[in-house]
C-alpha positions in Angstrom: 118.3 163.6 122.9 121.9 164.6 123.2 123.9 161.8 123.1 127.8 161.7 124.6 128.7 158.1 123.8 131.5 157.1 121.9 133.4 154.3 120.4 137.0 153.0 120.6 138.0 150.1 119.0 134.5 148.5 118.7 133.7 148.9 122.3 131.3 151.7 123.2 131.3 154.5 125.9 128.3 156.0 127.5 130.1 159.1 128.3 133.3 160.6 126.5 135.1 161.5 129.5 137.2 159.8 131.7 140.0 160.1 134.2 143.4 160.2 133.5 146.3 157.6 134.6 147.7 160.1 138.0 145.7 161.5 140.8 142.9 159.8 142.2 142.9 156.1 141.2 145.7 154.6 143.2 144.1 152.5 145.4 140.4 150.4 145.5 138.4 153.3 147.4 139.6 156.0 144.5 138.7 153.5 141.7 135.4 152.2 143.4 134.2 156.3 143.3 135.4 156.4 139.1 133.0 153.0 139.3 130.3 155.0 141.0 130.4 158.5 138.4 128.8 159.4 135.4 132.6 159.2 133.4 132.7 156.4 130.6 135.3 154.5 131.7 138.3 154.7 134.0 142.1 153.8 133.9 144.1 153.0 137.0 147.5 154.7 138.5 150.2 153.4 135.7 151.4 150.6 137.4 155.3 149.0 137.6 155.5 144.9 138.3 156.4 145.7 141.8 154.6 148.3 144.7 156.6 151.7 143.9 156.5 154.6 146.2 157.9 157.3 143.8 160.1 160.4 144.4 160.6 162.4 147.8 158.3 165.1 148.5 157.4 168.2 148.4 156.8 166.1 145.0 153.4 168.2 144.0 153.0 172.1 143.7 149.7 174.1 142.7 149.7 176.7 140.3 147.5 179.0 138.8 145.1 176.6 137.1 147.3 174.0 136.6 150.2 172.2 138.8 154.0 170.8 138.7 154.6 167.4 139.7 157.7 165.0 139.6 155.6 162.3 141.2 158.5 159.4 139.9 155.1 156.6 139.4 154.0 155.7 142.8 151.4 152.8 142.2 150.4 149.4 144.0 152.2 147.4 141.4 150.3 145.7 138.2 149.1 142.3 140.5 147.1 144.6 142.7 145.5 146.3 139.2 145.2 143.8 137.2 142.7 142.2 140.2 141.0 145.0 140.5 139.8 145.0 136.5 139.3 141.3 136.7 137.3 141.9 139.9 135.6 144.7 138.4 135.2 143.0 134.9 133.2 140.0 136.7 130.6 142.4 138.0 130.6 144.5 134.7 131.0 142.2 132.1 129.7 145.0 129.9 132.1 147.6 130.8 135.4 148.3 129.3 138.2 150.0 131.3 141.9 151.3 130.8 144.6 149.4 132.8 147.7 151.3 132.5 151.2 150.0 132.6 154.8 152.1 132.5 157.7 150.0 133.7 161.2 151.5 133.9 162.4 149.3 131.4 161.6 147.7 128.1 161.4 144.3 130.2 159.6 145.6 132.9 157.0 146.1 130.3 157.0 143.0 128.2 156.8 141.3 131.6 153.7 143.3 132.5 152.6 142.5 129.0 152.7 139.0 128.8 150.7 138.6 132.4 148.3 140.4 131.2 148.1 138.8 128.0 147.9 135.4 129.9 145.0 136.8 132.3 141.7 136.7 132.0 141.5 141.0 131.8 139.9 141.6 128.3 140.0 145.6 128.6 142.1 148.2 127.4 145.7 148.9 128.2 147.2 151.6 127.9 151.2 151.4 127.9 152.6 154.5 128.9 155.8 155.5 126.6 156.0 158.9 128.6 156.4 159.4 131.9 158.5 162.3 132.4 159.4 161.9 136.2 161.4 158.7 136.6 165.1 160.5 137.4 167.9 158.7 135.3 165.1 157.1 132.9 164.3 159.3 129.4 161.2 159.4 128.2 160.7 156.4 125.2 158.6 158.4 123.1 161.4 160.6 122.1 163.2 158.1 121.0 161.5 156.8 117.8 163.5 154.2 117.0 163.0 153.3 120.6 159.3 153.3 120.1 159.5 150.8 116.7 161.4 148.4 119.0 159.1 148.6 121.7 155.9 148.0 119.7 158.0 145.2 117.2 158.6 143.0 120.7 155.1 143.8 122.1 153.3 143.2 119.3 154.7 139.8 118.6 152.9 138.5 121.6 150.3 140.7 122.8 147.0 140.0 121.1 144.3 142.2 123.3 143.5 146.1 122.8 146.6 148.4 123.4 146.8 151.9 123.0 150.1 154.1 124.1 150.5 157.1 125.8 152.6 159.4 124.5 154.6 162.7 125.3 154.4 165.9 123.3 155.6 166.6 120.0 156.3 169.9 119.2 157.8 169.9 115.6 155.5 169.1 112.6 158.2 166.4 111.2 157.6 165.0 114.4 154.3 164.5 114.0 154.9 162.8 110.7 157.8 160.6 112.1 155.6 159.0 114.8 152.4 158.8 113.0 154.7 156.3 110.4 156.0 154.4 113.0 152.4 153.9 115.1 150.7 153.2 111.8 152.7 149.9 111.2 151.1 148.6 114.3 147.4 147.4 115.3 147.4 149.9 118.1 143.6 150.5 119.5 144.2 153.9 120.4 146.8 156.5 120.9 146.8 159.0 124.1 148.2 162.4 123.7 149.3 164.2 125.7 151.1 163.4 128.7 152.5 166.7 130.9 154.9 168.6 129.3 157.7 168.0 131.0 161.1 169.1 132.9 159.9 172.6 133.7 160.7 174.5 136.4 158.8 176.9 138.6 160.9 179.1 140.9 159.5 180.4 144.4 160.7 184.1 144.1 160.5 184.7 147.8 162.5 181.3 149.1 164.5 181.7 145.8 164.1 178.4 145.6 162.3 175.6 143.3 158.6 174.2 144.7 159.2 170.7 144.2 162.5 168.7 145.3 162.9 165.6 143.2 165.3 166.3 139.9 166.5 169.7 141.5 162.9 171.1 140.6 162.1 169.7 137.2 158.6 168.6 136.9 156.2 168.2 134.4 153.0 170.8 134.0 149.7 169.9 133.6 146.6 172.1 133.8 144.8 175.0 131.8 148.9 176.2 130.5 148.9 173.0 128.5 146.1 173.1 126.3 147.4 174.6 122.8 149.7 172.1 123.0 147.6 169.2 123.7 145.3 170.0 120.8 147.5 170.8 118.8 149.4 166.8 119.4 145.1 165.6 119.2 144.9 167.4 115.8 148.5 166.8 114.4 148.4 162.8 114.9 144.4 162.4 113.3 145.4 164.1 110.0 147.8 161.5 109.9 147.1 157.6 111.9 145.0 155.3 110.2 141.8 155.6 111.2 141.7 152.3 112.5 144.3 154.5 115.6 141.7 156.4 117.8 142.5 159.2 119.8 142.2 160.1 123.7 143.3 163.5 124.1 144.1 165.1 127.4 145.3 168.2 128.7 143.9 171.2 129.9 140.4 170.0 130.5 139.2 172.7 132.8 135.6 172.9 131.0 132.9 171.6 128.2 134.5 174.0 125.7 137.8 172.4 126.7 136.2 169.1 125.7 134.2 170.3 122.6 137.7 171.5 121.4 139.9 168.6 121.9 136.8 166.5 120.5 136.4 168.9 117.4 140.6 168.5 116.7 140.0 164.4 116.8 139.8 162.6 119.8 137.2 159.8 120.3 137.8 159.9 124.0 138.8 162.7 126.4 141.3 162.3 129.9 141.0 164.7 132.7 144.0 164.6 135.0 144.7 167.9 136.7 141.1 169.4 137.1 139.8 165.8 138.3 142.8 166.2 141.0 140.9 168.9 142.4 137.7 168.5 141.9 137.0 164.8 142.4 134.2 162.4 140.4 131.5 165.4 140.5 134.1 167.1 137.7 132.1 165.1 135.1 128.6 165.8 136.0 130.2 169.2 135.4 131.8 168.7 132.2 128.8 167.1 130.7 126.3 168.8 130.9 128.3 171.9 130.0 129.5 170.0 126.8 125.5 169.2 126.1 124.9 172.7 126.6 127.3 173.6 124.0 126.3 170.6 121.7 122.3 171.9 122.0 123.6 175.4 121.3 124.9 173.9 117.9 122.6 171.6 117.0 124.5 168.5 117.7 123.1 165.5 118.4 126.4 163.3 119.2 129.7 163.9 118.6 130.5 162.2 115.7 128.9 164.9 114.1 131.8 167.5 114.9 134.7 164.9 116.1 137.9 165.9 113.7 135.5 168.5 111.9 138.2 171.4 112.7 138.0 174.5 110.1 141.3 176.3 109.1 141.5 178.9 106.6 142.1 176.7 103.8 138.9 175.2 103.8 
């Protein structure tokens, strides 16, 4: 029996996959479907402490496999979340789920932090340190000394699972320089990556950009992303504790998609784009085609290959 189930931090997953914190789970009917599908868990819109409505539109743009968004966090504030896990936690007392947070501000979030604390909500959260579409506000996991202040003031308080989202790195120092900083902390999990942001698409026929918040920076998601996102999945589990699982995301299109970002280290795997368009039937989808390849190899479950990469040095 092929087996998809995982474990982060001591609770256990049915199914790898999940959604990630974007399209499709703002509001009670998108997070009642999640409920109803064969993913593991889900996580809810990143939410601010008040109802936000985000940037202007056209805000979204498709592109080839993938998209552009400058979205700005548009979410029903944390009170109307942090029900909805309560709500859900009553009837599912066995379930774990992902409650993501991303104020504007270092007090936003301790603010968010400490209600939740003081709530009854015994899930994950996940604190997003990377939102790359809020105009005038930079990105905190850039800033590392940024990040150590963060997690010293949360972490003097907050007591439950919490796990951070994070942008992407794309020097090897940087790797080493975050890893340091995350591995003084008792983080549950880390999730990497976030879209890659401030690019620009051009429409060569307007001569103009696609999307109109930041004069046309957005950040990309999609297939374009992938390298990048395993290589972030592979570059932070050589070096967190191992106590730090991973969720890796980005440019989930198929099982192979999954099998790879499983095989470079993550526990856990986030769809964002590809569920966009697809919907809760993506992970009927994606399982059985990562069953297929896990039969194919004569894998049971997937601790058997998670981190297992091969390089040349081998």
């Amino acid at each position: 029996m092929t087996s998809l189930a995982t474990s982060i931090g001591g609770r256990t997953f049915e199914n790898c996959m999940m959604n990630a914190a974007g399209i499709r789970c703002q509001n009670k009917k998108d997070l009642d479907a999640l409920v109803a599908s064969s993913a593991g868990a889900y996580v809810t819109k990143s939410a601010t402490p008040q109802k936000r409505a985000g940037n202007p539109s056209p805000r979204m743009h498709t592109l080839n496999k993938g998209s552009i968004n400058s979205m700005g966090l548009p979410n029903n504030g944390l009170d109307y979340y942090l029900d909805y896990v309560i709500d859900d936690q009553h009837k599912r007392p066995k379930a774990t789920n992902f409650l993501s947070v991303a104020g504007t501000s270092l007090a936003d979030n301790l603010a968010m932090l400490h209600q939740i604390q003081e709530s009854e909500f015994n899930g994950f959260v996940e604190l997003n340190l990377s939102c790359p579409n809020v105009p005038g506000k930079p990105q905190v996991g850039y800033d590392f000394d940024r990040v150590n202040d963060v997690l010293d003031q949360v972490f003097q308080f907050y007591t439950k699972p919490l796990g951070v989202k994070l942008p992407p790195y794309f020097d090897l120092v940087h790797f080493d320089q975050i890893a340091a900083i995350l591995n003084q902390y008792h983080l549950t999990f880390v999730n990497t990556i976030n879209s890659i942001g401030n690019a620009l698409v051009v429409d060569p026929r307007s001569e103009q950009v696609v999307i109109r918040p930041k004069g046309g920076f957005g950040g990309i998601g999609g297939a374009s992303v992938k390298p990048t996102a395993l290589a972030n999945v592979r570059g932070l589990a050589l070096r967190l504790k191992p106590a730090i699982a991973i969720v890796g995301t980005g440019g989930i299109l198929n099982g192979v998609d999954v099998f790879e970002h499983i095989l470079c280290g993550a526990s856990m795997v986030q769809i964002g784009t590809q569920f966009g368009y697809e919907g809760t039937k993506l992970f009927d989808r994606l399982s059985q085609e990562l069953k297929d390849i896990m039969n194919q190899k004569g894998y049971t479950n997937i601790e058997q290959f998670r981190g297992k990469l091969k390089t040349f040095d081998d």
